[in-house]
Structures are given as structure tokens and as C-alpha cells.
C-alpha positions as CSV (number, residue, x, y, z in Angstrom):
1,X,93.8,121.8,24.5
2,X,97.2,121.0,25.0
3,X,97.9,117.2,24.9
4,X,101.6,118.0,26.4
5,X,100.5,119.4,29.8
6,X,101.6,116.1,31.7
7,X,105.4,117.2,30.9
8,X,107.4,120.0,31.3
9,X,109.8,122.5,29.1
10,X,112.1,119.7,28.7
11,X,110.0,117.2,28.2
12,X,109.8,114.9,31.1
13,X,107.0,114.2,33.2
14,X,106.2,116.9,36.0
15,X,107.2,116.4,39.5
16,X,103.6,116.6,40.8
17,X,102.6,113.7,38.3
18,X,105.6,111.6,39.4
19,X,104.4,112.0,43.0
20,X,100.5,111.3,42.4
21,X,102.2,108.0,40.5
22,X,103.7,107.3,43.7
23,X,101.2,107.6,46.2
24,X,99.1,105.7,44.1
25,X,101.1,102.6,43.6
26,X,101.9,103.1,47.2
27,X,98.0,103.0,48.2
28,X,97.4,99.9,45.7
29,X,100.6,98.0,47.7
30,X,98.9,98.5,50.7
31,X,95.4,98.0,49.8
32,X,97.2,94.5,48.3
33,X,99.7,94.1,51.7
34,X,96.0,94.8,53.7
35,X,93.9,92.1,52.0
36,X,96.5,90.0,52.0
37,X,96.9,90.1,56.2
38,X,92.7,89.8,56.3
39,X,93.3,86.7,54.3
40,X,96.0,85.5,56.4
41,X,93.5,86.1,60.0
42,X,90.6,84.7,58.1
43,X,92.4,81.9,57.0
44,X,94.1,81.0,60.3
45,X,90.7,81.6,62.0
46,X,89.1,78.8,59.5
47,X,91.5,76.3,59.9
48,X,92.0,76.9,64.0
49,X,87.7,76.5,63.6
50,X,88.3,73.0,61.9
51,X,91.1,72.0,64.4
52,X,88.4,73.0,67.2
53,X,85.3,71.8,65.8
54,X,87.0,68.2,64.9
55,X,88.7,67.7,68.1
56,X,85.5,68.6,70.2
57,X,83.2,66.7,68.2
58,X,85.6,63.3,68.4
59,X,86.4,64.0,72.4
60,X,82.9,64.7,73.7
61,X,81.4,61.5,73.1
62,X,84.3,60.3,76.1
63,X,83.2,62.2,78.4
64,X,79.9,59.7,78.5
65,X,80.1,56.1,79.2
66,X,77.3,53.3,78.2
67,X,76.5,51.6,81.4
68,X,74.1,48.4,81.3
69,X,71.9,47.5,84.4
70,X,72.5,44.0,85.8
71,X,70.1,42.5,88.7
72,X,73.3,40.3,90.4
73,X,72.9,38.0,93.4
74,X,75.7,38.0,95.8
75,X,75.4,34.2,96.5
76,X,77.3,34.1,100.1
77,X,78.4,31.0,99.7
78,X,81.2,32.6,97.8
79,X,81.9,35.2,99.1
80,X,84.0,35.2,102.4
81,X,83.7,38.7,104.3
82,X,87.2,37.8,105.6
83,X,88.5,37.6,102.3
84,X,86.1,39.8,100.0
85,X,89.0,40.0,96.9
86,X,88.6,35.9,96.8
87,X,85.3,36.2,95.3
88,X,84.8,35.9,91.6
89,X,82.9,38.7,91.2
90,X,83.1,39.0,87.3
91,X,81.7,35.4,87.4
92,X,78.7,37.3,89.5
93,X,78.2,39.3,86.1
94,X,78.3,36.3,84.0
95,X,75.5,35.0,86.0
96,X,73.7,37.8,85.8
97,X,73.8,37.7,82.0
98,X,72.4,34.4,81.5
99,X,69.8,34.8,83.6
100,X,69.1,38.2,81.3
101,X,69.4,36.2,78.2
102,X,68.4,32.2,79.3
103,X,67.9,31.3,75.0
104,X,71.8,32.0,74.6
105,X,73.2,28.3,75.5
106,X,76.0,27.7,72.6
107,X,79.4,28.0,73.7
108,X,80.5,30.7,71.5
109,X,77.1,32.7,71.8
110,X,78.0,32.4,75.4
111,X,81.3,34.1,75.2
112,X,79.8,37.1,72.8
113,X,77.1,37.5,75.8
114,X,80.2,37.7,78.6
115,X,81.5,40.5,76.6
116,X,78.8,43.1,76.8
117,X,80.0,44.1,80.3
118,X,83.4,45.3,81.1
119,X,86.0,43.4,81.9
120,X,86.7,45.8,84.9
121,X,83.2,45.7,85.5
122,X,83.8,43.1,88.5
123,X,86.4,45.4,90.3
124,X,83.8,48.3,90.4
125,X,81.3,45.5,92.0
126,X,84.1,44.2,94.6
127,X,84.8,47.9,95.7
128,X,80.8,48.2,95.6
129,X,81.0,44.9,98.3
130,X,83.8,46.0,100.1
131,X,82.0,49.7,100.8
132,X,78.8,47.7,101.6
133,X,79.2,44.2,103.0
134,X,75.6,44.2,103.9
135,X,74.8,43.3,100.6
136,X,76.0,39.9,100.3
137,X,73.7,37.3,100.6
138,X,70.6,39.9,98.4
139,X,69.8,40.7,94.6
140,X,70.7,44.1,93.6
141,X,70.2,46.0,90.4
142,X,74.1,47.4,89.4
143,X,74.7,49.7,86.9
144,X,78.6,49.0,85.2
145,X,80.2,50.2,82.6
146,X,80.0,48.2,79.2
147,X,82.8,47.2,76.7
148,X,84.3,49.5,74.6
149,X,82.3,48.1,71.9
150,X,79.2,48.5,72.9
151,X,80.1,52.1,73.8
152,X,81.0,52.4,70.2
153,X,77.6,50.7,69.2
154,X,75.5,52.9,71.6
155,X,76.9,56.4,70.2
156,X,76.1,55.3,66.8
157,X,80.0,54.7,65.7
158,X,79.9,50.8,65.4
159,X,76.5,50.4,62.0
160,X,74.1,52.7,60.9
161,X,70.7,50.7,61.5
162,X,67.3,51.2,59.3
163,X,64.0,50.0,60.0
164,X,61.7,50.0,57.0
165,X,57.4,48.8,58.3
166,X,55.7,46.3,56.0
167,X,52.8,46.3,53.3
168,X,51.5,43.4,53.2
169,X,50.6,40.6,55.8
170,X,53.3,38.7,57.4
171,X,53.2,34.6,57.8
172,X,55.8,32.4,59.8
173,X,56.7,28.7,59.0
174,X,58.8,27.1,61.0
175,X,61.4,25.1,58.8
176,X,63.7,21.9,60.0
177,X,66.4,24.4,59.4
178,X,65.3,27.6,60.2
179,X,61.9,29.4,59.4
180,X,60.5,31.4,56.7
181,X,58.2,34.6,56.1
182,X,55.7,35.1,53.6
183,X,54.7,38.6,52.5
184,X,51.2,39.3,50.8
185,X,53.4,41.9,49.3
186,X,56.8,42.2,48.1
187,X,58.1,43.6,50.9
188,X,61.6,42.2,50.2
189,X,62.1,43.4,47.1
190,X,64.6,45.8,48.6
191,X,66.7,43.2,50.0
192,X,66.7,41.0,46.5
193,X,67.4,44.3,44.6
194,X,70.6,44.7,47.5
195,X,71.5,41.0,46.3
196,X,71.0,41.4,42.7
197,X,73.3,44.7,43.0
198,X,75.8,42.7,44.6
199,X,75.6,40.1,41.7
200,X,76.2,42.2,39.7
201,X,79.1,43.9,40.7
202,X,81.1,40.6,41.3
203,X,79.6,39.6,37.4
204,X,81.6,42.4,36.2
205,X,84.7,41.7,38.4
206,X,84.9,38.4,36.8
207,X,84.2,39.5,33.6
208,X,87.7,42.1,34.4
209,X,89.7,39.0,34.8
210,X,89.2,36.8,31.5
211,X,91.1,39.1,29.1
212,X,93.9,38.9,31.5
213,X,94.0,35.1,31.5
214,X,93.5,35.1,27.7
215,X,96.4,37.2,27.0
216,X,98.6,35.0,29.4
217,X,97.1,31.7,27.5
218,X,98.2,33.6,24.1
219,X,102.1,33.9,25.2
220,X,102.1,30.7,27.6
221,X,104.5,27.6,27.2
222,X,103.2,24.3,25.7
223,X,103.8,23.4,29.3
224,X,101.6,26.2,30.5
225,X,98.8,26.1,27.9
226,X,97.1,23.5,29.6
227,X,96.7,24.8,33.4
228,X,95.7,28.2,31.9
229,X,92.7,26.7,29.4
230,X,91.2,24.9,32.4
231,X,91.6,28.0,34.0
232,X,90.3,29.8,31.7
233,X,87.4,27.6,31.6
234,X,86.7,28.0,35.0
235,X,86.4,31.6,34.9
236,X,84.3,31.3,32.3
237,X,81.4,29.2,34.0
238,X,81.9,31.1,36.9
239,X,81.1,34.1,35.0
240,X,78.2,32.4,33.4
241,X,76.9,31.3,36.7
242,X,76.6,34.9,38.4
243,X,74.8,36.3,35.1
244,X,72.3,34.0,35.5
245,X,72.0,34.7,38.9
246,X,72.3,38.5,38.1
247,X,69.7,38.5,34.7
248,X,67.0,36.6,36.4
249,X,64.4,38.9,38.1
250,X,63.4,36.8,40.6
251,X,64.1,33.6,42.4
252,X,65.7,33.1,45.5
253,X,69.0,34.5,46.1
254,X,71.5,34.0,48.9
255,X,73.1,36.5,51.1
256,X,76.4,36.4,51.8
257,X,78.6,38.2,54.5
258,X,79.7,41.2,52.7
259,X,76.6,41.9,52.3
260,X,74.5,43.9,55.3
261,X,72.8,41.9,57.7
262,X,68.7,42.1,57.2
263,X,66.4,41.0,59.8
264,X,62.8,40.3,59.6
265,X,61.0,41.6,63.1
266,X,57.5,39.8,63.6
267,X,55.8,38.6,66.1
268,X,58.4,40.1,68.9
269,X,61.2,37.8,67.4
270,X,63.7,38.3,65.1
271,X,64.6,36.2,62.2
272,X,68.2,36.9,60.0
273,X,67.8,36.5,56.7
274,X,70.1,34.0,54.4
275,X,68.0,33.6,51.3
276,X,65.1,35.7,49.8
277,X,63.0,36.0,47.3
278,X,60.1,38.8,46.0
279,X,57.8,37.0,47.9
280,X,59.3,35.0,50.9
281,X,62.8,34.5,52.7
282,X,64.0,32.2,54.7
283,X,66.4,32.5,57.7
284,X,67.2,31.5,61.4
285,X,65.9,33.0,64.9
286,X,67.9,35.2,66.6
287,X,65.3,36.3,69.2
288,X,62.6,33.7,69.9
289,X,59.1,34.2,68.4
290,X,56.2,34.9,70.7
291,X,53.9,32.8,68.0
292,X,53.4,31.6,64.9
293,X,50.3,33.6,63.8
294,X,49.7,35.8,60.9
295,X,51.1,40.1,61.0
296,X,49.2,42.5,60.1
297,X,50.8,44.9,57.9
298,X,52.8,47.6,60.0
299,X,52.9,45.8,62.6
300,X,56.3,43.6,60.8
301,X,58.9,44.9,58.8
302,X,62.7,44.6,57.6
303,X,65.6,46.1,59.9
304,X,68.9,46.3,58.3
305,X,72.2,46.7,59.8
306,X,74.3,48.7,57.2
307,X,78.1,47.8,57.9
308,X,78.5,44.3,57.1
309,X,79.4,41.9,59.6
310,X,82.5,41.1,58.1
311,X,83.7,44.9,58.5
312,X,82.7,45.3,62.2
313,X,83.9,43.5,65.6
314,X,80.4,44.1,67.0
315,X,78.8,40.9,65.6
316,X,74.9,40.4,64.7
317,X,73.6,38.8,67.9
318,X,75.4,41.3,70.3
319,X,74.3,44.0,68.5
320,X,70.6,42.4,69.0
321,X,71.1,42.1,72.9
322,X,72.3,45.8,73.3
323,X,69.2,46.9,71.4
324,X,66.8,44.7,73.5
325,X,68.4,45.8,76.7
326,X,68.3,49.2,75.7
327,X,64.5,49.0,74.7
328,X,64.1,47.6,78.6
329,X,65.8,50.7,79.7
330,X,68.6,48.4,80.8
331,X,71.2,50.4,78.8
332,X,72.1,54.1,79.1
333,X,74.9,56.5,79.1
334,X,76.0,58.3,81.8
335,X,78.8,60.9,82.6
336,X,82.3,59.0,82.3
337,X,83.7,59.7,85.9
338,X,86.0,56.8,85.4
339,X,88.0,59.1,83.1
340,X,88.9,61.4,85.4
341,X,89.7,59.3,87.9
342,X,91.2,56.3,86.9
343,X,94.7,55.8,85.6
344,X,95.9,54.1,82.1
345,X,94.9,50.9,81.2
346,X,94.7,48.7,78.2
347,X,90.6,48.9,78.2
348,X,89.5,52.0,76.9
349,X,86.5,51.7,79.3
350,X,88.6,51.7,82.0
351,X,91.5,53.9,80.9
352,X,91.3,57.9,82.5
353,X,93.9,60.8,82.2
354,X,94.0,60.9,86.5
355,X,97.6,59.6,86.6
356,X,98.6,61.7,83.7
357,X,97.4,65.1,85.1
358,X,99.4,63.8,88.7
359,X,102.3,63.0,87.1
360,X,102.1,66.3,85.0
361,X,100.8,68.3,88.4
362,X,104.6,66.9,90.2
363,X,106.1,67.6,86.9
364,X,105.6,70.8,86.6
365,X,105.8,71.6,90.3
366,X,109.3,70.5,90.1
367,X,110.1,72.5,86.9
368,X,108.1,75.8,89.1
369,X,109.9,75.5,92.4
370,X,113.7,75.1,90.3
371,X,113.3,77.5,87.3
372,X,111.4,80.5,88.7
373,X,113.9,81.4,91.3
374,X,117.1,80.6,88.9
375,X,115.2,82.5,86.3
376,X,114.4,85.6,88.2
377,X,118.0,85.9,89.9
378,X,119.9,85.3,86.6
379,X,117.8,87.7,85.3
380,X,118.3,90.3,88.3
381,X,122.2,89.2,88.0
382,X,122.4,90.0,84.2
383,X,120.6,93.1,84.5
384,X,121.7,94.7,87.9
385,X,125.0,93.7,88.4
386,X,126.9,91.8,85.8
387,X,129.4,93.9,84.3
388,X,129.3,94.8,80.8
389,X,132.1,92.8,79.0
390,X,132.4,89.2,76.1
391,X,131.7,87.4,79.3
392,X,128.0,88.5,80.1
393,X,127.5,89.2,76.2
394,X,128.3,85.5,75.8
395,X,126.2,84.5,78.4
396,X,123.5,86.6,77.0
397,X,123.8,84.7,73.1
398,X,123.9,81.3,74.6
399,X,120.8,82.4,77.4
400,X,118.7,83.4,73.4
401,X,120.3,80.6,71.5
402,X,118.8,78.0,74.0
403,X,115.6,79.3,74.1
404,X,115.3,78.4,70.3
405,X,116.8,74.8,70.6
406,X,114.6,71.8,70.0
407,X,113.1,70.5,73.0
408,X,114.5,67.0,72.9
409,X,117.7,68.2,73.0
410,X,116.8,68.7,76.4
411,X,115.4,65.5,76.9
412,X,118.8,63.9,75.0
413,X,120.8,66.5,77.6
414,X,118.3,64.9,80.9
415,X,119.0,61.6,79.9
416,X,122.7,61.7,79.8
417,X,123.4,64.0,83.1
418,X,120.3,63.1,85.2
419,X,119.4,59.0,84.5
420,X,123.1,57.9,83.0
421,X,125.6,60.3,85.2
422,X,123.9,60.5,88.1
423,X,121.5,57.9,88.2
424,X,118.0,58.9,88.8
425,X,115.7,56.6,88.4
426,X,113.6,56.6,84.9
427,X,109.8,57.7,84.6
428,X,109.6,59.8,87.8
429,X,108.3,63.6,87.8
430,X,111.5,64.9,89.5
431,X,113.5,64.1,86.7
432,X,111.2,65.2,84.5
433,X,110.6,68.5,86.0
434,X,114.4,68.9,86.2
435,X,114.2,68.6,82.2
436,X,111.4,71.1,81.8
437,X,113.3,73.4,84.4
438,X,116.6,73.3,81.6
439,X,113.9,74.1,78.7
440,X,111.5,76.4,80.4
441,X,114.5,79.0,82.1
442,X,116.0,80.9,79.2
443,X,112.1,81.8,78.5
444,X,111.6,82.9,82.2
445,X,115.3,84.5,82.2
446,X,114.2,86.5,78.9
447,X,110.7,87.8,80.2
448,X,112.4,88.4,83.5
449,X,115.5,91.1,82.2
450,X,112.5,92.7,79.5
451,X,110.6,93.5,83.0
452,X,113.3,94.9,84.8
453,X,114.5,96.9,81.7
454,X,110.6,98.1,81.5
455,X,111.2,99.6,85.3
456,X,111.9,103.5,84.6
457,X,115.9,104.7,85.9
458,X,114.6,107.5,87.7
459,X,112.8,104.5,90.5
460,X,116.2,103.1,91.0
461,X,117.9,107.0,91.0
462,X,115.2,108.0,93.7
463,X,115.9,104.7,96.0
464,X,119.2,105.2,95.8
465,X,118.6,109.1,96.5
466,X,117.0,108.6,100.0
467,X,119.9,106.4,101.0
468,X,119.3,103.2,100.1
469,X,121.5,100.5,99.0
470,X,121.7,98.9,95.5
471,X,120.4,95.7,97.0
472,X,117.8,97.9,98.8
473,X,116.9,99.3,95.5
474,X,116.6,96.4,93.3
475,X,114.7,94.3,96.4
476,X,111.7,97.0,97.4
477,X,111.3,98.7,94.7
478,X,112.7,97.7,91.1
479,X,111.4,93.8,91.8
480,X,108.4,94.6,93.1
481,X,107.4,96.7,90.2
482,X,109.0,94.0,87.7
483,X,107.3,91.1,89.4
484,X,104.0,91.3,87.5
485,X,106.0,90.4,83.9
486,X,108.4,87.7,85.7
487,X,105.1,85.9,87.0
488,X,103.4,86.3,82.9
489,X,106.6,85.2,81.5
490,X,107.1,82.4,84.4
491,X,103.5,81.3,83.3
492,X,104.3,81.3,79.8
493,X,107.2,79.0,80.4
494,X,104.8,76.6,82.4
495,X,102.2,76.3,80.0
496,X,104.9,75.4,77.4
497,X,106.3,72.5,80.1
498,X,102.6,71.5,80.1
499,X,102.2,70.4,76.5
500,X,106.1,68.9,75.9
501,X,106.2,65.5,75.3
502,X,109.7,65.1,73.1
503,X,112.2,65.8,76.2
504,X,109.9,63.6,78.5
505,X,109.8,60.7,76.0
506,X,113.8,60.5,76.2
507,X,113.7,60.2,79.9
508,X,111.2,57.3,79.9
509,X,108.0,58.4,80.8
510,X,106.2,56.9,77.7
511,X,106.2,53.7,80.1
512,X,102.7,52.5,80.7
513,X,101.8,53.4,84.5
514,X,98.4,52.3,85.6
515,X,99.1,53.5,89.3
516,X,98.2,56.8,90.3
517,X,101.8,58.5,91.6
518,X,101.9,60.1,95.2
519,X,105.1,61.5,95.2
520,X,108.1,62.7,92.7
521,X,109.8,59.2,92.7
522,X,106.9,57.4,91.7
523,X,106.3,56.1,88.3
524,X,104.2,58.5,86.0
525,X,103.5,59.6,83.4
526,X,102.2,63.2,81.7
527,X,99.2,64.4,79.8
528,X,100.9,64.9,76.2
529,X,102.5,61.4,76.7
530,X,99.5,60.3,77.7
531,X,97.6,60.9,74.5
532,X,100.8,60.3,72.6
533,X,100.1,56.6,73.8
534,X,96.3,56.7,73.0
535,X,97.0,58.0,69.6
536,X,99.3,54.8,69.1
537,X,96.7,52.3,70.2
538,X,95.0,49.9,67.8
539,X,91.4,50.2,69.8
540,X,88.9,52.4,68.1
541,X,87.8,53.7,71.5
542,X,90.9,55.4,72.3
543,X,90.2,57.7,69.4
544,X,87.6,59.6,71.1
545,X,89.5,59.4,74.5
546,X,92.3,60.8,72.9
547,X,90.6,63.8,71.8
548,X,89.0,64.2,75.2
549,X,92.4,64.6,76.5
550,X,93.6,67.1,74.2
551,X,90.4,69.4,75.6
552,X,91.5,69.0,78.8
553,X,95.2,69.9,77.9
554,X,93.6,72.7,76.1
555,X,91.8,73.7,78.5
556,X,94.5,73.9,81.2
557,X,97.0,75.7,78.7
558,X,94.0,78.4,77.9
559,X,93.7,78.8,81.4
560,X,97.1,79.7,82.0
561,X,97.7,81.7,79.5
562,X,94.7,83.8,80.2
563,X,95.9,83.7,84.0
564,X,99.0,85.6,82.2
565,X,97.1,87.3,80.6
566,X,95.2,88.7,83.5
567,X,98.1,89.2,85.4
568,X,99.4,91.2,82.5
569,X,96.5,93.6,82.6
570,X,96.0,94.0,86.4
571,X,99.3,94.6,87.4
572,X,100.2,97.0,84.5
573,X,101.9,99.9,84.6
574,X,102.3,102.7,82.2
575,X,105.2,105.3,83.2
């Protein structure tokens, strides 16, 4: 067999080989060019999943707020039905709340107990008044939105909590300072071991610190040598201290506030304990004790808030009250109407996205009524009549250029013609829709002359065969037919006004506005600004509320765009 037949007379590979090479690099680089695009989809899919998933699983929980039931008597002694807003209604709730919880007397307890409600919870009972006057003068059962805080607690973002039964039989002793509980078992060995842990870390913190002051007592001053021995000797015991504390298996040990907060639950009281033992602990009553008498095991055991109470603004005895209101079905979350219908405030409880979506509803109406009719006759201008010279070819490159310009260059261009030059006032929808009208037309000018250029010549040639005019023409029958793209490309625009918030920042509508706007002069705001401000805010419960929001911009930009989208496909033509 001839080991040659790959080349030819002279030598040199055959054609046909040199081709078959080809075609087969060329079906490797796209096999590569396809898998790479799958990659790209799959990829894009994944992370658009993530940005999905995360958002709706951090916004739902706003769209539910924890409400706590209050029985409140109107006393009508102070109340005058002439002057209903007089009344000190949130003073009602306060009321309300001792009576609910008559142990809490101390000052401070007092002030922790106030805050379980809302601090808007007494305009929500005035308007309740106000609707109703007949109930002034009787005891009604309320239901009012809590504090943020509690929210948090009650959708499990505030502690994880474990409960953990007994085995062995439970004792009480009351103490002059407190009480303790005797297990037959050791049934808080768990908590010593949760101590002892602790020991041991700080044990080996200290221990991290003496070679550090050694080495600055080795190259120290005469002057210095002093105060650092001393210091050093201090460490030292300390460090001595904490590994006996650490070494020894039992004996009592005391738990400090870094530590979680455990809670002994016996006799349908509740004891916090600050020092235990194998065997025994001994703590203070947080919920009074029905009696003294002995447990039986199961029927006691440990309860343990995880976070400690130094890392958490929900403190130990609030946390207590939400869980005994909530076991008397006197706490429960309902669907957060409030945040659809209530403007900005600086209480996420009370804070909605109404004001928002009216001052982005004027906004955008504004931007609608100005751009889509300058839009669609540039666009018929351009394409019908303007003659073909530099003129309209300039006017063409600067129409494309400004489509691509950053968007607060619009807002830098609204805030020097429209506020400075001619003195509109700031925050209002009409001079924001004026803004989104200078970014949205070069899109809706664009999508307008590709619509008319999609219309075939031989409509216009047949229009203007039967005797009508050019304007004729264009009116009945090339507009007509090119209206369909206009309105996609018009809603296109729109949904891209919908979620700016750059251009509307320079023009001042980052203000906070807790009125709902009734006109285009009020102050308002929009629904990207709007979460722009949530996102800024220091309150944990503006998190989820933030994320709420951006579903519900979401949502309305899906909807348009599938509104173009449908319009697309119904109206299409194919010539």
C-alpha cells in the first residue's frame, strides 16, 4: 500500500484532503462557537434565577404584616366627638397594654412593653373612631399593626429559638434574689458545656495576648518596664483565672451577655438563667410562676434564644410577651394593605409604595402625552418629507447619538433648562415627565421611522395612484399600517421611563414625600427612587420592603413589555 496517496505528483497534499481539513476545523469551531452560546443562555438563565429567587424570597415576607389584638376602652371622658383628633389615642394602646401585661411595673420594662404596637398604631384607631363614633364610651378588641421589630421577630428574622423537654424532675426555690431549679437530672449540662465553651475561647484569647506584651517588656524603656510588668502580671492572673474556670468540670458558672439567653419554663413561668451548674441554676422571673411545686419530667425544660441579646434590638422580655400573646392567639400576620396604600414614612410598618406608583403614574403620563406625538411626527417628518441632504443626516446622528447618552445627562440637562432657567418648581411629576420625555423620544423616534420604513412602496404608490394626496397617503394608509410598531416602540420607551431613577434624582425627587400627590405640581416622588431610599435606610425592615418594591416594578415593566409584545404579534403584518 502506498503510504503517499495523501499527496499528489508534486508532492503536496491533494485538494480534496485540504478541503475535508477545512470542513472539519470549520465543524469543530462551530461545535466550540455552539457550546459556547448554550453556556452563555445557561449561564444567564442561572444567574437571572438567583436574581429572582433572592429578590422574591426577601420581598414576600412584606407583603404580610404582624398585627397584635388589643381589647381598648374608649374612656369618653377623653374623647370629645367635636374634637375626635384631641384624643390621645396611642395613650388608649398603652392602656391597653398594661392591662394585658399588669406584672410589667418598672419604668424601663414599661417603655419596652409601649413598643410592641406601632407607633402609627393610634392613627389607624382615630380613623377607626372617626368612621365609627358609636364606639366611644365601649371595650373593643382592635387588631393594629405591630413595630417593625416584632414583625422581624414574628417571621423568624430577629433569633432562632430552641426548646429542649427535661429528664428529670424539676424543683423551684424561691431566693432573696431571684430563684433557683433543681434537676433530678442534669438537665443543664448543655448550658454549662455552652459556658465552659465560652471560657474557653476567651482562655485562649488571653493566652494570644502575653507574648505580645512580653516582647514589648523585652524592648521597653527603664521608664516603661515598670507599667508593662504589672501589666503583664495582670494578664497573667487573668489568664489563670479563666483556666480554672475553664478546667473545672463542674461548679457553677456565670452567663454573661454574649452569650445566648436560656430560660428555664416550669410551672407556666419563666425563669432566665445567670448562673448554672450540672445540677441546679439560678436566675430571675420573667413570667410569674403559677406555684412552687415539684415538675414532672417533660412537663419543664430549657428554651434558648440563639442570638445573643447584645446582637439583637429585640431584647429578652419583649421577645417573651410576643411569644405569650402569640400562644393566646393575640398575634398574627395578615396581608400588608398598608403597603399599598400608604405613602413613605420613616416606620417601615407604616411606609407603602402608594405615593411612589402616583407620582410615577403622573410621571409617566406627562412623559406619554409629550413624547409620543413629538416622536411619531419627527419620525413621519424624517421619513416622509425631510429632504435628503447634511441637514437631515445630522439630525439623524445626533437623533442615534442621544439615544445612547447616559440618562443623567438628562436629568443634569432638566435641571438646568426646566428648575434653574425657567423655574419649575422641584419634585413635581411634570418636570419629571418633561425629563423622561427628552430620554424616552430618540427611542420612540427610532422605532417610529423602522415602522414606516417596514410599510411596502407599492401602499404609498397605490394611494397616490387613485388620487390621493401625500398627506392623504401617509395619514390613511402608511400610518395606520405603521402604527402597531410606533405603539411597541412607544411602550418600550415607557417601561424604560418606568425604572430611571438617575435623571429624576437631579431634579429632586429623592425628597421624602409622605403625602399622596393629586396632581402634576404636587410633591412626589417615583417607584425606583422610592426603593433607592429604602435601600439607603439603616432599619432592617426596609430590607424586605425594598425588595417588595422591586416585584412590583417588575411586575409593571413585565407587563408592559409583554403588552408590546402582544401588540407586536396581533397587529403584525407580513408583506
Amino acid at each position: 500500500m502506498n503510504n503517499n496517496s495523501h499527496l499528489n505528483s508534486s508532492g503536496q497534499p491533494r485538494t480534496i484532503d485540504k478541503v475535508m481539513a477545512g470542513i472539519a476545523k470549520r465543524r469543530r469551531s462551530e461545535k466550540i462557537f455552539r457550546a459556547l452560546g448554550i453556556t452563555a443562555i445557561v449561564v444567564s438563565i442561572l444567574f437571572l434565577g438567583i436574581f429572582f429567587t433572592t429578590i422574591i424570597r426577601t420581598g414576600l415576607p412584606a407583603f404580610r404584616q404582624t398585627h397584635i389584638a388589643l381589647v381598648v376602652y374608649l374612656d369618653p371622658e377623653q374623647i370629645d366627638p367635636d374634637n375626635l383628633a384631641a384624643a390621645d389615642y396611642q395613650g388608649f394602646l398603652k392602656a391597653a397594654l398594661r392591662e394585658e401585661f399588669p406584672h410589667v411595673t418598672g419604668r424601663r420594662e414599661k417603655r419596652a412593653l409601649y413598643k410592641l404596637v406601632s407607633g402609627g398604631a393610634g392613627i389607624k384607631l382615630h380613623k377607626k373612631v372617626a368612621a365609627d363614633p358609636g364606639l366611644i364610651g365601649t371595650t373593643q378588641t382592635f387588631w393594629l399593626p405591630t413595630d417593625d421589630e416584632i414583625d422581624l421577630l414574628m417571621k423568624g428574622q430577629v433569633t432562632p429559638i430552641t426548646k429542649e423537654s427535661s429528664r428529670g424532675i424539676g424543683s423551684v426555690v424561691e431566693k432573696e434574689n431571684g430563684w433557683m431549679v433543681l434537676s433530678s437530672a442534669n438537665d443543664f449540662t448543655s448550658i454549662l458545656t455552652r459556658v465552659k465553651q465560652k471560657q474557653e475561647k476567651e482562655l485562649q484569647a488571653q493566652r494570644a495576648e502575653l507574648p505580645g506584651i512580653e516582647r514589648r517588656l523585652a524592648k521597653a524603656s527603664e521608664n516603661e518596664k515598670e507599667r508593662l510588668a504589672r501589666d503583664l502580671e495582670r494578664q497573667q492572673e487573668r489568664v489563670e483565672a479563666l483556666q480554672i474556670k475553664a478546667e473545672t468540670p463542674g461548679g457553677e458558672a456565670r452567663l454573661t451577655p454574649d452569650l445566648p439567653s436560656f430560660f428555664v419554663r416550669i410551672n407556666d413561668g419563666l425563669i432566665k438563667v445567670q448562673t448554672v451548674a450540672n445540677t441546679y441554676l439560678k436566675g430571675t422571673a420573667v413570667w410569674p410562676l403559677a406555684s412552687t411545686a415539684d415538675a414532672a419530667a417533660g412537663q419543664w425544660g430549657i428554651e434558648t434564644f440563639i442570638t445573643p441579646e447584645d446582637d439583637r434590638r429585640v431584647k429578652d422580655d419583649t421577645v417573651i410577651w410576643a411569644q405569650r400573646l402569640m400562644a393566646h392567639g393575640k398575634l398574627e400576620k395578615r396581608f400588608n394593605t398598608t403597603f399599598f396604600t400608604a405613602g413613605d414614612s420613616r416606620e417601615p410598618e407604616q411606609a407603602g409604595i402608594w405615593g411612589a406608583m402616583r407620582g410615577s403614574f403622573f410621571t409617566l403620563l406627562v412623559a406619554l402625552l409629550l413624547s409620543f406625538p413629538i416622536g411619531v411626527a419627527a419620525a413621519v417628518y424624517l421619513e416622509e418629507f425631510a429632504p435628503k441632504n447634511r441637514w437631515t443626516d445630522l439630525i439623524e446622528v445626533n437623533i442615534n447619538n442621544l439615544a445612547a447618552v447616559p440618562s443623567i445627562v438628562f436629568g443634569l440637562l432638566g435641571l438646568a433648562i426646566y428648575i434653574n432657567f425657567f423655574g419649575l418648581p422641584r419634585s413635581v411629576p411634570l418636570v419629571g415627565g418633561l425629563v423622561l420625555t427628552l430620554m424616552t423620544l430618540p427611542t420612540i423616534i427610532i422605532a417610529g421611522r423602522a415602522s414606516l420604513k417596514s410599510v411596502p412602496p407599492s401602499i404609498r404608490e397605490a394611494a397616490l395612484g387613485v388620487g390621493a394626496s401625500k398627506m392623504q397617503m401617509i395619514s390613511h394608509h402608511v400610518l395606520p399600517l405603521a402604527m402597531p410598531g410606533m405603539l411597541t416602540g412607544t411602550i418600550i420607551g415607557m417601561a424604560q421611563a418606568l425604572g430611571e431613577t438617575a435623571p429624576l434624582l437631579m431634579i429632586g425627587m429623592v425628597a421624602f414625600i409622605v403625602d399622596i400627590p393629586n396632581g402634576f405640581l404636587d410633591p412626589a416622588t417615583v417607584l425606583p427612587v422610592q426603593i433607592y431610599l429604602w435601600a439607603d435606610s439603616p432599619e432592617r425592615a426596609f430590607t424586605e420592603r425594598t425588595s417588595a418594591a422591586i416585584i412590583v416594578l417588575l411586575g409593571f415593566l413585565i407587563l408592559m413589555n409583554g403588552l408590546a409584545v402582544v401588540l407586536r404579534k396581533k397587529f403584525e403584518r407580513r408583506w
